[in-house]
Every structure is written in C-alpha cells, then in structure tokens.
matplotlib code that plots the C-alpha trace (Angstrom):
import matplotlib.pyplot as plt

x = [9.4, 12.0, 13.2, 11.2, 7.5, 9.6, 11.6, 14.8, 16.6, 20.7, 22.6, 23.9, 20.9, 19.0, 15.2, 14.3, 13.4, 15.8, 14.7, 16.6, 15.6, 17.9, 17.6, 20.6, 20.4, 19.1, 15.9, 16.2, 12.7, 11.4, 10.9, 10.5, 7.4, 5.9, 3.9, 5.3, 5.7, 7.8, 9.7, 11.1, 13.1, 13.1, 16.3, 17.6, 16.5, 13.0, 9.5, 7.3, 7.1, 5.7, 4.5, 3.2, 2.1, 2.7, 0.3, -1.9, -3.4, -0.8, -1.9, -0.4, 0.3, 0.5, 2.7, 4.6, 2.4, -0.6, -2.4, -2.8, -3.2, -5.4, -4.5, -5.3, -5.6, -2.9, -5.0, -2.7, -1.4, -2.0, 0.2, 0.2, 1.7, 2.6, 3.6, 6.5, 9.8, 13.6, 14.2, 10.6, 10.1, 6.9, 5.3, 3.7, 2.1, 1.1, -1.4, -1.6, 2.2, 3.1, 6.2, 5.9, 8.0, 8.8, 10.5, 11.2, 10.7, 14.0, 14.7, 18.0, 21.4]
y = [-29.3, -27.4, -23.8, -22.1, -20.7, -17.9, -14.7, -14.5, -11.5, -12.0, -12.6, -8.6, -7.2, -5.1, -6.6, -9.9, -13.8, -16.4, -20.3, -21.8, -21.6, -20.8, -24.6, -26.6, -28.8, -26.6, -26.9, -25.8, -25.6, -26.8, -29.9, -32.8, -34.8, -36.3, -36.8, -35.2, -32.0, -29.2, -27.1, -24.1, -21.9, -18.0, -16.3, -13.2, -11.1, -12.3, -10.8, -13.1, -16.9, -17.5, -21.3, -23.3, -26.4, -28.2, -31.3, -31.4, -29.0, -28.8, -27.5, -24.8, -25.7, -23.4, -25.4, -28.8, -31.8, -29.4, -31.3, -27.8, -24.4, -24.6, -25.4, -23.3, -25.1, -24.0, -25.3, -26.7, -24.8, -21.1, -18.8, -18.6, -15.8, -16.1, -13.8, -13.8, -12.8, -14.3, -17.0, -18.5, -22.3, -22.4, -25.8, -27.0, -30.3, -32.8, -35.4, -36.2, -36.6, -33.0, -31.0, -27.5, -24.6, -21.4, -18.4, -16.3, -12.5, -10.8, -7.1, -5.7, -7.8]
z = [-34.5, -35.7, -34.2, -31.4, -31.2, -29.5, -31.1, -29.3, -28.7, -29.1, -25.1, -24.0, -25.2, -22.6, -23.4, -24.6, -24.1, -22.7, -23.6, -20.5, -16.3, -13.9, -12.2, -11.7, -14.2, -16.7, -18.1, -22.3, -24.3, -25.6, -22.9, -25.0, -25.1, -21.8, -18.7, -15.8, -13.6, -15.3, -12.6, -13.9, -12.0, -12.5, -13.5, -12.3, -14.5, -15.4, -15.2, -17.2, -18.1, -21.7, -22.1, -25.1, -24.9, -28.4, -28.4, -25.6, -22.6, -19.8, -16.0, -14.3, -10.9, -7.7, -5.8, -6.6, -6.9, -7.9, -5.3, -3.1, -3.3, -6.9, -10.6, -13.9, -17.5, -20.6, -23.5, -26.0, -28.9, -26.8, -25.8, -21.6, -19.9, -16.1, -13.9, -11.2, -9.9, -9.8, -7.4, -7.9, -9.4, -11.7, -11.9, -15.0, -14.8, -18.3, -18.0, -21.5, -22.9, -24.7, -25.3, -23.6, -25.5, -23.1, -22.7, -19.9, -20.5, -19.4, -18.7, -18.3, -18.6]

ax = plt.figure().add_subplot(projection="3d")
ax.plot(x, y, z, "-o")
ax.set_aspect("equal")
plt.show()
C-alpha cells in the first residue's frame, strides 16, 4: 500500500489527524501486517482514534488481552471511529494477520 487511507493536516495546524501514538516506542501507521495486540497510546491533544483494518477484521479490545471487560469487531476494509481522551492506551487485537492504518483526530496544537 502506498500513502495513507488518512488526509493529514500539516504539524502547527490547529485541527487535523496525526498517524503516530504517544507510546514510547512510537507506534507509526500503518502497523505492518500481523497477528498480535496493537496498543496505542493517546496523545495529548486527541479526541478520536480512526482505525482501518487493510486485509482482515481486527477486534477492538476493552482492556489488554481482550480476555475481560468485552470486545467489539472492526470489519476489514471500514472506517472505525473510537472514542477517548489523552493518556488512554487503545487495544486493537488481529487474529487473522492484517495491517491496521489509523489516525488520531487532534484538536488544538
């Protein structure tokens, strides 16, 4: 795949998206291609993750592991939006191996 699924607004503008976490190493999408658990960590100035699973469903987990607190399905090749706030680590799990393209919402610098 070349380029990103995602518009991206230029850095210093006030709205736009932002195709890194905040995680330490940073996580860049699109992840490439694989089986497991995707944390991402909310930046600062985030209010929405945007995630796109390129070649097969992905499951959005409530907590790390997925094994608690519920699951929801990201069918493949749809746009999921999911909501949250700066600080927060997102976990996306892949049991069939797919790249996952996202892009945090950002508002303000």
């Amino acid at each position: 795949m070349t380029g990103s699924v995602f518009h991206v607004t230029p850095a210093g503008l006030a709205d736009g998206f932002q195709l890194q976490d905040a995680s330490d190493p940073i996580v860049t999408s699109p992840v490439a291609s694989g089986t497991g658990e995707i944390a991402l960590k909310w930046p600062a100035n985030a209010v929405r993750l945007n995630v796109y699973p390129l070649d097969a469903d992905a499951v959005l987990h409530k907590q790390q592991g997925g094994a608690e607190g519920g699951t929801a399905p990201i069918p493949q090749g749809a746009y999921f939006n999911i909501p949250g706030k700066p600080g927060e680590t997102t976990y996306i799990g892949r049991e069939e191996a797919t790249a996952l393209a996202f892009a945090f919402e950002t508002r303000g610098s």
